[in-house]
RODO-2510 file (C-alpha; in nm, 4 decimals, decimal comma):
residues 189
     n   res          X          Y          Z
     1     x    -0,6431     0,9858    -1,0357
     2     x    -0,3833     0,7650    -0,8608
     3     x    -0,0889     0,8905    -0,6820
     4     x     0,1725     0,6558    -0,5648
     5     x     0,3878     0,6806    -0,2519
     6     x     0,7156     0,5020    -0,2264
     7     x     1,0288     0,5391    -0,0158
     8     x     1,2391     0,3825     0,2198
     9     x     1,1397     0,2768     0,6227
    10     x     1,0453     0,6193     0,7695
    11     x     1,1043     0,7880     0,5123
    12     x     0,7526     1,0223     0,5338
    13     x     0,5451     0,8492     0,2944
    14     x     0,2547     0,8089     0,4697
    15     x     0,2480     1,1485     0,6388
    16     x     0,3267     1,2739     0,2706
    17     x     0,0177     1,0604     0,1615
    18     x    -0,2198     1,1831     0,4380
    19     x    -0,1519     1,5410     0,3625
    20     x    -0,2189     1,5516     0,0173
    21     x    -0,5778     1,3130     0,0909
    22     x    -0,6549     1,5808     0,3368
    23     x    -0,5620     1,8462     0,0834
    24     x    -0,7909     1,6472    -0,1669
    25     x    -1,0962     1,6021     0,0065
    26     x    -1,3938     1,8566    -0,0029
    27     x    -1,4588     1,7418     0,3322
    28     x    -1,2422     1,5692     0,5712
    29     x    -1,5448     1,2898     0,6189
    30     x    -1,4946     1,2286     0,2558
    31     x    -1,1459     1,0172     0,2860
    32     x    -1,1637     0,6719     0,3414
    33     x    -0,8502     0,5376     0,4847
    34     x    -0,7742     0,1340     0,3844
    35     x    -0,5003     0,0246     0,6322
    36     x    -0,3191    -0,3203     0,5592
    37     x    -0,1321    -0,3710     0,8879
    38     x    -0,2254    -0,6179     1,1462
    39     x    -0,1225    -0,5977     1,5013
    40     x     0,0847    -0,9465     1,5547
    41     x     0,2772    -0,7950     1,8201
    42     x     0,3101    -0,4713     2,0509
    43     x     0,5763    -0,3240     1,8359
    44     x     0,3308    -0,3508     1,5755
    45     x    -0,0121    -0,2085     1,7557
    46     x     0,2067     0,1111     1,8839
    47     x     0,2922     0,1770     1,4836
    48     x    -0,0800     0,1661     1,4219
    49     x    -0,1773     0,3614     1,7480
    50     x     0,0317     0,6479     1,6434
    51     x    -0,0919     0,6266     1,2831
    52     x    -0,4400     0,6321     1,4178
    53     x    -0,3662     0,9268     1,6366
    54     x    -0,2256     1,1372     1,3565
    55     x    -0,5255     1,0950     1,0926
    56     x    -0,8402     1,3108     1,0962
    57     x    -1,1259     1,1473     1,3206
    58     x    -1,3419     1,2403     1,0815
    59     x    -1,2099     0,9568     0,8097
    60     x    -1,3366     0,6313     0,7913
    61     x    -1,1498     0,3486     0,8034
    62     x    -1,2060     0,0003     0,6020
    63     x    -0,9380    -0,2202     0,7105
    64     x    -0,7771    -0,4716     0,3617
    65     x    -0,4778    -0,6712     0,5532
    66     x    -0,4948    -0,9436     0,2427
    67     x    -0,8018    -0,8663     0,0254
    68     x    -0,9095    -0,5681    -0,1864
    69     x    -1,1538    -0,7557    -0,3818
    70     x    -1,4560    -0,6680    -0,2678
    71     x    -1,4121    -0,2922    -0,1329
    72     x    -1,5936    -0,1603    -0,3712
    73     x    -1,9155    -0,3053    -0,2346
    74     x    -1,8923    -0,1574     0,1007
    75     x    -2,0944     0,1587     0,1351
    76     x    -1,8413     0,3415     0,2847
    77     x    -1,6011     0,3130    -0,0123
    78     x    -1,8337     0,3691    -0,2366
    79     x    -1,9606     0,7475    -0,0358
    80     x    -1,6006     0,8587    -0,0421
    81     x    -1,4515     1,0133    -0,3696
    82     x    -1,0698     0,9963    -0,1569
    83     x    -0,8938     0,6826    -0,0645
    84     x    -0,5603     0,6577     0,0824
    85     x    -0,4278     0,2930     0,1306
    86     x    -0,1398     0,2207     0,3401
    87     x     0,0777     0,0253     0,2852
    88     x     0,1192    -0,2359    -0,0235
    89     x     0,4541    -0,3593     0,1346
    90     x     0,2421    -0,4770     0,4140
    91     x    -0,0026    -0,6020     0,2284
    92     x     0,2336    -0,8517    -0,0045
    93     x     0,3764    -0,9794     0,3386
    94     x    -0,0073    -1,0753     0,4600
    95     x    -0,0723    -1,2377     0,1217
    96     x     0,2769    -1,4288     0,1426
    97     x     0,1770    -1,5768     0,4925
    98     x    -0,1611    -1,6420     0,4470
    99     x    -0,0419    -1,9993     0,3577
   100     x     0,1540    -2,2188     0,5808
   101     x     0,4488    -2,2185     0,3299
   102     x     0,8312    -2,3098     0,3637
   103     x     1,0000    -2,0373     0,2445
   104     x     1,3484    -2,2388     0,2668
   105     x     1,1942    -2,5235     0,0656
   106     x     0,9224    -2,3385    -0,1495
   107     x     0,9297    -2,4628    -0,5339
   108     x     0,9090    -2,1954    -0,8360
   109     x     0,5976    -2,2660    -0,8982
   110     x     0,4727    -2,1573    -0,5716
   111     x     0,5760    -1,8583    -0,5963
   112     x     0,4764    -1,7917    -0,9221
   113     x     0,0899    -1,9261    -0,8266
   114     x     0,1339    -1,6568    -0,4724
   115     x     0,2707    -1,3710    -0,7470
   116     x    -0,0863    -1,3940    -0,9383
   117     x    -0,3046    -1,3991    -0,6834
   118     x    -0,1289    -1,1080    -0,5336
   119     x    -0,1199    -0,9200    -0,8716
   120     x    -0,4752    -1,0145    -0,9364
   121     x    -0,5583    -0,8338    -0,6257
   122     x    -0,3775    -0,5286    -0,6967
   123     x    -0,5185    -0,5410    -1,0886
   124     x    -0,8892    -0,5595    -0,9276
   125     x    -0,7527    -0,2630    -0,6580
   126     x    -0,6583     0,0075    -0,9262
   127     x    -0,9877    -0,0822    -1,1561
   128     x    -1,1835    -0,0120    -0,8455
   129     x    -0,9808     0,3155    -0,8236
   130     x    -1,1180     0,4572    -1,1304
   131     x    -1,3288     0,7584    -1,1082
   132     x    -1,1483     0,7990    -0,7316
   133     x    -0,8913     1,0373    -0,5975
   134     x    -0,6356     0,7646    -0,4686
   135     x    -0,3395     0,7690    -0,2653
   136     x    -0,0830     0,4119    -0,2553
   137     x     0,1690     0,3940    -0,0264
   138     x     0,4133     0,1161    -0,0597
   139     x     0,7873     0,0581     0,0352
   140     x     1,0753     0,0882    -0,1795
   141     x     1,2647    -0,2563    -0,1654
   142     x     1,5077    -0,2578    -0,5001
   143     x     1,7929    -0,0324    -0,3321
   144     x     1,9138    -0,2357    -0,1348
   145     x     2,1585    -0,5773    -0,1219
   146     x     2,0165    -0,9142    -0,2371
   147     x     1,8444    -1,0654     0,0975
   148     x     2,0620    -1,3499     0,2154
   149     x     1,7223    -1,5828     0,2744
   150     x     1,4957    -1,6735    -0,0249
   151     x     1,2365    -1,4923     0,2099
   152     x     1,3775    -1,1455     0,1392
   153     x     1,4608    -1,2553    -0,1940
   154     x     1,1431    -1,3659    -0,2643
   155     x     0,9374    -1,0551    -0,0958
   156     x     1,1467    -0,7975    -0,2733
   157     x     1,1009    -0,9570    -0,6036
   158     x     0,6733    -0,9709    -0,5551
   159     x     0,6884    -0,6021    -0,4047
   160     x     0,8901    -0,4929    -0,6202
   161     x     0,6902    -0,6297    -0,9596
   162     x     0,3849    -0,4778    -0,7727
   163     x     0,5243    -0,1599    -0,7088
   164     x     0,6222    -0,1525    -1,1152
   165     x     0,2530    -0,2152    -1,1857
   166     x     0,1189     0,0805    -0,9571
   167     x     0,3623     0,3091    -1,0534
   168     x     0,2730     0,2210    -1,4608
   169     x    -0,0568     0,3026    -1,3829
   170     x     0,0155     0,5497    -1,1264
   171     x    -0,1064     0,9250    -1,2600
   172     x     0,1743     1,1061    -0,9916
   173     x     0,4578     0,8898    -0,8545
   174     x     0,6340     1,0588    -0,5583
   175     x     1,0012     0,8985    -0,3926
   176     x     1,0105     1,0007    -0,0300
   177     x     1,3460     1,0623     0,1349
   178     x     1,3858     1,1644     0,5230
   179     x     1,0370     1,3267     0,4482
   180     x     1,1322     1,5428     0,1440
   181     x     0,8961     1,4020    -0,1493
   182     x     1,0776     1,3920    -0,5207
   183     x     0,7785     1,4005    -0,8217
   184     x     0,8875     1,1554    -1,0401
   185     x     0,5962     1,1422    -1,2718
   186     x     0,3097     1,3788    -1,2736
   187     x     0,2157     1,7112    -1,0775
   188     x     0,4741     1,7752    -0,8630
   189     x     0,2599     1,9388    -0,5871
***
């Protein structure tokens, strides 16, 4: 089963997310937590100190920052029945700057060839999923203005076709707002 976090920046997502792994898990060694972030600066490694701080010591951690194929061959994913994965927004931004590219200057067809790699990672992450108790968390980007730089533009259109995707194929979808979660599809728990 795959439940799907999104919401705004601080919105409670992943707390939301945590709780409800923590409420799924026999036992609290049974979660395995996949974190996407990478600490490029200290602003950064104090957002994943405090997220570190807050989950169980007891889960294990397999770290994806721009690669989920081949998770399913690590032992440790393959022990746990619960995985929570935090946070596809982060995750698209690692893909989109794995390259050297010109985001000014990229062509169409760049973006398009970035777009399927990313979605053929995220179609190989939920067919891994099966048979798991899953938790996605991912930001909402399509509430806001049009970004001014082809960047923005460009980042909220790939997150925002991936978060489409998960949510299709999500079993519960939850919108977080200031911390209060809204079922939109599924158990509301």
């Amino acid at each position: 089963m795959i439940t799907y976090l999104t919401g705004g920046a601080r919105s409670g997502k992943s707390s939301y997310g945590e709780e409800l792994a923590k409420q799924a898990a026999t036992e609290p060694s049974d979660v395995l937590y996949i974190p996407t972030a990478q600490a490029y600066d200290d602003e950064m490694q104090d957002r994943i100190n405090k997220h570190r701080i807050r989950r169980p010591k007891l889960w294990k951690t397999l770290e994806a920052p721009t690669r989920f194929q081949g998770l399913e061959d690590d032992p440790d994913f393959q022990k746990r029945s619960v995985i929570m994965i935090d946070c596809l927004g982060v995750f698209v931004t690692n893909r989109m700057f794995l390259k050297n590219r010109d985001f000014d200057h990229i062509t169409r067809q760049e973006v398009d060839q970035m777009e399927g790699e990313i979605q053929q990672e995220i179609e190989h992450l939920l067919r891994i999923l099966k048979g798991k108790e899953a938790f996605l968390v991912s930001n909402e980007v399509g509430m806001g203005l049009v970004p001014e730089y082809p960047l923005g533009r460009i980042f909220r259109d790939l997150l925002g076709r991936v978060n489409q995707k998960v949510a299709a194929r999500a079993d519960n979808v939850y919108f977080l707002v200031s911390g209060i979660p809204m079922c939109l599809k599924g158990e509301d728990r």
